[in-house]
N, C-alpha and C positions, 0 to 999 in steps of 0.2 A: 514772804509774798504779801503785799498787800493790797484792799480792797480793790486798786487800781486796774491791777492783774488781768481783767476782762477783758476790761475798756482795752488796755494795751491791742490785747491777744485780737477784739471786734477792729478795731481800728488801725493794724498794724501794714495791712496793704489796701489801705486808702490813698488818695492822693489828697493835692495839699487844699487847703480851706480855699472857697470863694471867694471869700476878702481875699486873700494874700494877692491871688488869682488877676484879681479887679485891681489891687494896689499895686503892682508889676505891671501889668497893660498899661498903665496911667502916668506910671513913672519912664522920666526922659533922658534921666541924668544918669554915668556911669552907676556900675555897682558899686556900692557902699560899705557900712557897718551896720549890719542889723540886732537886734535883739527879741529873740524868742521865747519869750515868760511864759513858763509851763508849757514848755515845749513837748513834750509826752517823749516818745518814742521818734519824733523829729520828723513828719509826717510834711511839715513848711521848712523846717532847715532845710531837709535835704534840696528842696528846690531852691531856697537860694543860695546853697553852694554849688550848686550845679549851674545858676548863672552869673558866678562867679565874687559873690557876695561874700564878705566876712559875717561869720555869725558868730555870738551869745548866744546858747541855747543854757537856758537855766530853767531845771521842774525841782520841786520840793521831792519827789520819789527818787530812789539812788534805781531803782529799776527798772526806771525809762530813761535816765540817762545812760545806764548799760547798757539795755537794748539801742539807743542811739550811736554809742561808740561800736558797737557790734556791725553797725551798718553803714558806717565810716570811716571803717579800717585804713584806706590808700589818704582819706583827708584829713588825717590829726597828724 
């Protein structure tokens, strides 16, 4: 487990960032390719594969990327 462990556990049913939020509203053009650096526990993936976005989720912790696949099961 590492120090990360919290933060996951505090931020695990948050929804996605402001910015993402704000860069979505603004954008006009079909879904894309995104890339998600330090994506934790995938709190902005999941929103945009849910509107239909390819995503890169890359985080340096093997344990938020677990918990990410954990909550991705039907999309990999």
């Amino acid at each position: 487990m590492s120090h990360w462990t919290s933060y996951y556990t505090a931020t695990a049913a948050g929804g996605p960032r402001d910015t993402l939020l704000q860069a979505l509203s603004s954008w006009s053009s079909p879904p894309g390719l995104a890339l998600d650096l330090g994506c934790g526990t995938g709190r902005d993936t999941l929103v945009l594969l849910e509107q239909g976005w390819q995503v890169l989720a890359l985080d340096a912790e093997p344990e938020a990327l677990s918990a990410l696949r954990e909550r991705t099961p039907a999309l990999l």
